[in-house]
N, CA, C and O of each residue as an XYZ file, in Angstrom:
428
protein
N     -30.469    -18.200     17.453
C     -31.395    -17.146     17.765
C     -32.711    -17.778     18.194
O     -33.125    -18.707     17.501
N     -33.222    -17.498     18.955
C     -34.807    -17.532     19.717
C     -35.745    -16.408     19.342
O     -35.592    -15.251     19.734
N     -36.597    -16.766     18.661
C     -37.735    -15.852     18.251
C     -39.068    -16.213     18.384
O     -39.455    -17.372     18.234
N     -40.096    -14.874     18.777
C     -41.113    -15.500     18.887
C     -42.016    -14.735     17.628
O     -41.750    -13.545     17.457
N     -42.755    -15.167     17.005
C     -43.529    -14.951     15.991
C     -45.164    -14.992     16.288
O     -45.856    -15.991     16.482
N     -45.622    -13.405     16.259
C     -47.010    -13.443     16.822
C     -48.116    -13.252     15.740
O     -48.110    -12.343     14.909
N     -49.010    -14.167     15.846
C     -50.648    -14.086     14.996
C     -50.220    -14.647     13.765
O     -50.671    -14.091     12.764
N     -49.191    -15.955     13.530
C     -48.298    -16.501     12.687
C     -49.180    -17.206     12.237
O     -48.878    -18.359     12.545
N     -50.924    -17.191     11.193
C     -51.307    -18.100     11.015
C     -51.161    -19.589     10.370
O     -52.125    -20.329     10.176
N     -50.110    -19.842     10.135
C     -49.295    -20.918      9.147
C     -49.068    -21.854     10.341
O     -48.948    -21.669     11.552
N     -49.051    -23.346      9.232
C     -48.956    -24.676     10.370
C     -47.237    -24.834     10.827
O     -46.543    -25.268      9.907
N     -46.644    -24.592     11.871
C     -45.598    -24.998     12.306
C     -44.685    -26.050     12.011
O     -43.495    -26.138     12.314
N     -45.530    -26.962     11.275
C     -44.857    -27.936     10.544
C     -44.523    -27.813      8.864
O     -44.102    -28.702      8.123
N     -44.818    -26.582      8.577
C     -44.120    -26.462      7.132
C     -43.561    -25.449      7.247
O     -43.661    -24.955      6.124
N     -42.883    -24.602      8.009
C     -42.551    -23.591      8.470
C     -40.893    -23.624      7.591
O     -40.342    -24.660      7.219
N     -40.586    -22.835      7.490
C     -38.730    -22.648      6.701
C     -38.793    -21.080      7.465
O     -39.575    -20.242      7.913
N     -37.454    -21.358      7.260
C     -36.097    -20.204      7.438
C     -35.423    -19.699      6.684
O     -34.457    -20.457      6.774
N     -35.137    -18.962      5.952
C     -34.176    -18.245      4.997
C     -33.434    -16.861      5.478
O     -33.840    -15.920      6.159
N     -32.090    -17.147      4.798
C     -31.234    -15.748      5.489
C     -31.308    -14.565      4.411
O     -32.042    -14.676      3.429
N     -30.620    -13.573      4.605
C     -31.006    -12.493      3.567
C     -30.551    -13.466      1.973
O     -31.308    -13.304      1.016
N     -29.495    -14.289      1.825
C     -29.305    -14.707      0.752
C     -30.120    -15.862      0.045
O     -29.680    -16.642     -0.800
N     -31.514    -15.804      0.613
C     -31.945    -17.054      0.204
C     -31.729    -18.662      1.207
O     -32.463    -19.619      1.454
N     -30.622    -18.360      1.483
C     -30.321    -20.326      1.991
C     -31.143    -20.565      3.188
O     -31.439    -19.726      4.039
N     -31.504    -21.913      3.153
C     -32.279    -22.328      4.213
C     -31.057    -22.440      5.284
O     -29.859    -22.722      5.251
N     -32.132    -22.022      6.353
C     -31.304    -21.937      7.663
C     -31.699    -23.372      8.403
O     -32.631    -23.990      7.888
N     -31.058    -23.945      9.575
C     -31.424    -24.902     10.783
C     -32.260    -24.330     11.479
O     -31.849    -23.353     12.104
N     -33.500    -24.661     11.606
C     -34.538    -24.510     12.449
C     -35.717    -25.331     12.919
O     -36.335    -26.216     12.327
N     -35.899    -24.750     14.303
C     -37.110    -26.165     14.770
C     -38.580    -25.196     15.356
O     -38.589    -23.976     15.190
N     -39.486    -25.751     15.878
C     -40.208    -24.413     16.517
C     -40.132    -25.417     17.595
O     -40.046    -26.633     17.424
N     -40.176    -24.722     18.846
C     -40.348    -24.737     20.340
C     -41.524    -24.942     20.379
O     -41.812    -26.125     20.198
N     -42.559    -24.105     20.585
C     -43.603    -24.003     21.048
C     -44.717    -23.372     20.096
O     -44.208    -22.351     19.635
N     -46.265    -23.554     19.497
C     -46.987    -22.980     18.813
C     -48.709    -23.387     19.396
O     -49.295    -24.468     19.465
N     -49.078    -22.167     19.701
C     -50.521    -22.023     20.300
C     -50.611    -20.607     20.632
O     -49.883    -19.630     20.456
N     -52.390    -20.939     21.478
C     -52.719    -19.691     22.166
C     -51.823    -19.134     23.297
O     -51.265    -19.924     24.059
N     -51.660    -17.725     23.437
C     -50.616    -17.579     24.212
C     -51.231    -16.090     25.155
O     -52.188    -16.040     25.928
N     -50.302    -15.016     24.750
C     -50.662    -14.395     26.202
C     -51.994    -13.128     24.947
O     -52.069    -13.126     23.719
N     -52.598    -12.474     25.728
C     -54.027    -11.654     25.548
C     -54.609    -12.022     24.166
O     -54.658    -11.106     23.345
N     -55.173    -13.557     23.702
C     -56.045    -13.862     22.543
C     -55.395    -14.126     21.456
O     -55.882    -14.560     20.412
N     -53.565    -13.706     21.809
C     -52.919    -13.984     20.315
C     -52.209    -15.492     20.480
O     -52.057    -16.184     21.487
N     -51.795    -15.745     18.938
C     -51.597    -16.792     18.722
C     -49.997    -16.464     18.513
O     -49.619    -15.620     17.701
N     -48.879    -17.418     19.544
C     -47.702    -17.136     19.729
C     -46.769    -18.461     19.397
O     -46.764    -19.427     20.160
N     -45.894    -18.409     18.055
C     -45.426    -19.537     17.591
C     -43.647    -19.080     18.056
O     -43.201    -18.008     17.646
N     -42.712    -20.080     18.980
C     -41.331    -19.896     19.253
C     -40.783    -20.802     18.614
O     -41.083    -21.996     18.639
N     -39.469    -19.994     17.656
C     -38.738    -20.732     17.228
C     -37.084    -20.517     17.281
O     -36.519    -19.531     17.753
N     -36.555    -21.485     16.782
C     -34.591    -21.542     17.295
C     -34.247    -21.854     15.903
O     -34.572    -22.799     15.185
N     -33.362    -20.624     15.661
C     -32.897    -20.692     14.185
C     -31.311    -20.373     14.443
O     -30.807    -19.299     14.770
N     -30.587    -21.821     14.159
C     -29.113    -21.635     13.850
C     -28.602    -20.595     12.480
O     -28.847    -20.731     11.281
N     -27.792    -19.517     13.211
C     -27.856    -19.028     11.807
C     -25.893    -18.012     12.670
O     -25.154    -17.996     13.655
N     -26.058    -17.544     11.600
C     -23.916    -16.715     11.607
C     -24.789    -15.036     11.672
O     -25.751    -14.668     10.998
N     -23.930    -14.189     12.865
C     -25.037    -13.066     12.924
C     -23.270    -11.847     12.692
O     -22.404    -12.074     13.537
N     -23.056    -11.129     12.000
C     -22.207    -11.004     11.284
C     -21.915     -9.370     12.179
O     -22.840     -8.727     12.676
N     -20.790     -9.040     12.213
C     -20.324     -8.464     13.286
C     -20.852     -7.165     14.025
O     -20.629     -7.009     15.226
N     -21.746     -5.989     13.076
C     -22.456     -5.442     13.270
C     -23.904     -5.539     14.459
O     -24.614     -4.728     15.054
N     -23.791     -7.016     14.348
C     -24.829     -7.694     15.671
C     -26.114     -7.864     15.122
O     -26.982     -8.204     15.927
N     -26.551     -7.663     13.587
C     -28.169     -8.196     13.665
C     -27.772     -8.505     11.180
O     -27.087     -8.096     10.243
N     -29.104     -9.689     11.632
C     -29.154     -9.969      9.981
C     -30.685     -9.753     10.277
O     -31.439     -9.439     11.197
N     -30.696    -10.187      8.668
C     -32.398    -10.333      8.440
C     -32.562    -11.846      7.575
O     -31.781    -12.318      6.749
N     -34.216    -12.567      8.217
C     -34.268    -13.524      8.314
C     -35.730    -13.969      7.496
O     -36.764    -13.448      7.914
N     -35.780    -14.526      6.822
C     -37.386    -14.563      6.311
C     -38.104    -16.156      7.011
O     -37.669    -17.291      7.207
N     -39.206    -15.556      7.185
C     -40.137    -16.985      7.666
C     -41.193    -17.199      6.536
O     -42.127    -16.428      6.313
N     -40.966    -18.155      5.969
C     -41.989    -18.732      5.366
C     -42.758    -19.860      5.353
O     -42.304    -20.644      6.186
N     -43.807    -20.346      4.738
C     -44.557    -21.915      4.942
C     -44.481    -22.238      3.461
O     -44.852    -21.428      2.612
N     -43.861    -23.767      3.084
C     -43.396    -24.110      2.079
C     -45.060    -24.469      1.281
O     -46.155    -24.643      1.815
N     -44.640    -24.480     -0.238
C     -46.121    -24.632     -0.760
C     -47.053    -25.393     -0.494
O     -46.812    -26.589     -0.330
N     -48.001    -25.031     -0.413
C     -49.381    -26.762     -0.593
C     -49.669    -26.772     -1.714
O     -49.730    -25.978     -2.653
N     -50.011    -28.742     -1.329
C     -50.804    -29.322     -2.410
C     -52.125    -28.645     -3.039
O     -52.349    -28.137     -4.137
N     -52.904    -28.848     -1.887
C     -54.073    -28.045     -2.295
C     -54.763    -27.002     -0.852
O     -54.311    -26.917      0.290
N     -55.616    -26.525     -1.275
C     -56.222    -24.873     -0.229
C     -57.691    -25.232     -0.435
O     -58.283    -25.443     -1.493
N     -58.234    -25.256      1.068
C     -59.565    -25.555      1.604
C     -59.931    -24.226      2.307
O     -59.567    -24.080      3.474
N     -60.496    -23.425      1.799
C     -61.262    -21.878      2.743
C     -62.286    -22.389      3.555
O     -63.011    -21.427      3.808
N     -62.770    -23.501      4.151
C     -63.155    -24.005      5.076
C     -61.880    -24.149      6.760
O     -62.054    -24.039      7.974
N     -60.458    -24.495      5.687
C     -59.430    -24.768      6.503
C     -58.970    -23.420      7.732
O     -58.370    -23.489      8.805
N     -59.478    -22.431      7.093
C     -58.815    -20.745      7.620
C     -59.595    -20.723      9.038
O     -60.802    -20.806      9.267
N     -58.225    -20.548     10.122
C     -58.728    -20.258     11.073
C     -59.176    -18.679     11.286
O     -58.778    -17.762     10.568
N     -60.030    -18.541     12.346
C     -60.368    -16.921     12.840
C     -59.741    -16.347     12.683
O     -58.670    -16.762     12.239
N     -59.962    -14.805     12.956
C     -59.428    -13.669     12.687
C     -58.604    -14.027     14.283
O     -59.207    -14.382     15.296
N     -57.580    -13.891     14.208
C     -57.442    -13.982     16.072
C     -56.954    -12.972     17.141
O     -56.471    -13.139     18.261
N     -57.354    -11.457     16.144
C     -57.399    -10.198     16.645
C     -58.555     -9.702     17.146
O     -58.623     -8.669     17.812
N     -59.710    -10.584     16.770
C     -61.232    -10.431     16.774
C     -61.658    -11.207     18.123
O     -61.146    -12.318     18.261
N     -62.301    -10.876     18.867
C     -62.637    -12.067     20.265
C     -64.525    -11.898     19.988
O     -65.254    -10.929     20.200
N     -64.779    -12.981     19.561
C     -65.987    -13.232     19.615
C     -67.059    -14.250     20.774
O     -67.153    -15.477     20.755
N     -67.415    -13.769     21.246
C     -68.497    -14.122     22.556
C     -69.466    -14.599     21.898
O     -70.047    -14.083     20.943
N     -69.779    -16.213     22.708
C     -70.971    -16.924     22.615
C     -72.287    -15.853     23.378
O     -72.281    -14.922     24.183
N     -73.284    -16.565     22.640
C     -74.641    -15.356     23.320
C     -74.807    -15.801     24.331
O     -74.436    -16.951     24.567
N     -75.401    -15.054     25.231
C     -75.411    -15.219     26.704
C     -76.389    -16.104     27.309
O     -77.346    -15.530     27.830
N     -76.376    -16.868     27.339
C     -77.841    -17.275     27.918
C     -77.783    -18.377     29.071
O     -76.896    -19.195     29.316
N     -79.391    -18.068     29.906
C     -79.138    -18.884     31.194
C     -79.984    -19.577     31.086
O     -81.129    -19.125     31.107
N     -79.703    -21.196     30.899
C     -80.766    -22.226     30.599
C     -80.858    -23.239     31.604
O     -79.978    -23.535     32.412
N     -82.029    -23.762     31.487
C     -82.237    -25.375     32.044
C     -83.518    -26.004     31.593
O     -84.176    -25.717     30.593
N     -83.766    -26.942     32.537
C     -85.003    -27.503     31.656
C     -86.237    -27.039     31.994
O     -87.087    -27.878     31.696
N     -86.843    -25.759     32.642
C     -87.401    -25.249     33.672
C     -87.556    -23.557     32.392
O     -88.615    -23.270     31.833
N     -86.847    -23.112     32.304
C     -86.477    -21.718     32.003
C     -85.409    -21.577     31.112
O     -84.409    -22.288     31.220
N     -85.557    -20.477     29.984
C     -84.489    -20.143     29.572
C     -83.923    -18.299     29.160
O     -84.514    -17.665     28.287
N     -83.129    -17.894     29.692
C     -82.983    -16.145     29.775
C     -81.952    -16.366     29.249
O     -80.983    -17.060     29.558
N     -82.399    -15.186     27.683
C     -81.368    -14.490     26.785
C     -80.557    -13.325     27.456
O     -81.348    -13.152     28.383
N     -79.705    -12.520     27.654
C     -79.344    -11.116     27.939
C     -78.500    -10.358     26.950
O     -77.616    -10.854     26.252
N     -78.866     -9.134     26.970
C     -78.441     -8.358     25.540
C     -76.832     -8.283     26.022
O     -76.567     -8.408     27.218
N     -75.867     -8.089     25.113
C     -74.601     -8.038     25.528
C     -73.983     -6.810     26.179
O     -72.956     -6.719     26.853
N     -75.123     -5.620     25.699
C     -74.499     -4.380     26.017
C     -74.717     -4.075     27.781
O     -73.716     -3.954     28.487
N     -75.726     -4.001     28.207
C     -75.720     -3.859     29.986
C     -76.279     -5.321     30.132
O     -77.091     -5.223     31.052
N     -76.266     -6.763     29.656
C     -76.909     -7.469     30.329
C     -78.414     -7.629     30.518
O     -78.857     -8.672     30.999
N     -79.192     -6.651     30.164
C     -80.485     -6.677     30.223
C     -81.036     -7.612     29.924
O     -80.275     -8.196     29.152
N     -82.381     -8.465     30.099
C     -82.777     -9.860     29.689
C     -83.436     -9.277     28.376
O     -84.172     -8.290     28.397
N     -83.105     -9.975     27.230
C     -84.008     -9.572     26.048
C     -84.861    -10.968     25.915
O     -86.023    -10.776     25.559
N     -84.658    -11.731     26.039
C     -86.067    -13.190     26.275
C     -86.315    -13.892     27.295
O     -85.204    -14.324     27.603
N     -86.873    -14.193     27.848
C     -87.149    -14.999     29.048
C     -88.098    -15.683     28.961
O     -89.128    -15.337     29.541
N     -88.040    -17.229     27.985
C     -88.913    -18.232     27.793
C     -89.272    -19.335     29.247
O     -90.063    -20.271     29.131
């Protein structure tokens, strides 16, 4: 099976597979990054027996850590946050408000 797993914040390299019974499944990930409109899109290939009805259920998990750094947590990556606007050099520098652009400083 080929799956893609979206806004998957977990590192791709501790990543597991489990089938409805618990057992670890064969799996690798393909591909993990930014992908299509701001989300974060992790693909993976999981050998697994899909039983005649045509679909199982599959759990993804990230195996435990040692230890947890809240420095480590990436962004929200549903959230798109914009640097402030500004037009600089060594001459001039113009702030603009985000809503119409208007200049709110012009040092």
């Amino acid at each position: 099976m080929e799956a893609s797993l979206w806004d998957w914040p977990g590192n791709p390299e501790q990543l597991w597979v489990r089938d409805a019974q618990g057992d670890l499944l064969p799996s690798q990930v393909l591909a993990h990054g930014a992908s299509d409109w701001s989300h974060r899109r992790t693909d993976l290939l999981v050998q697994m027996e899909v039983p005649a009805l045509g679909y199982t259920t599959v759990v993804v998990t990230e195996e435990e850590k040692q230890s947890f750094c809240f420095s480590a947590l990436p962004p929200n990556p549903r959230v798109t946050v914009y640097q402030p606007l500004i037009l600089e050099n060594d001459v001039v520098k113009i702030t603009f408000r985000e809503e119409d652009l208007s200049i709110a400083s012009y040092i």
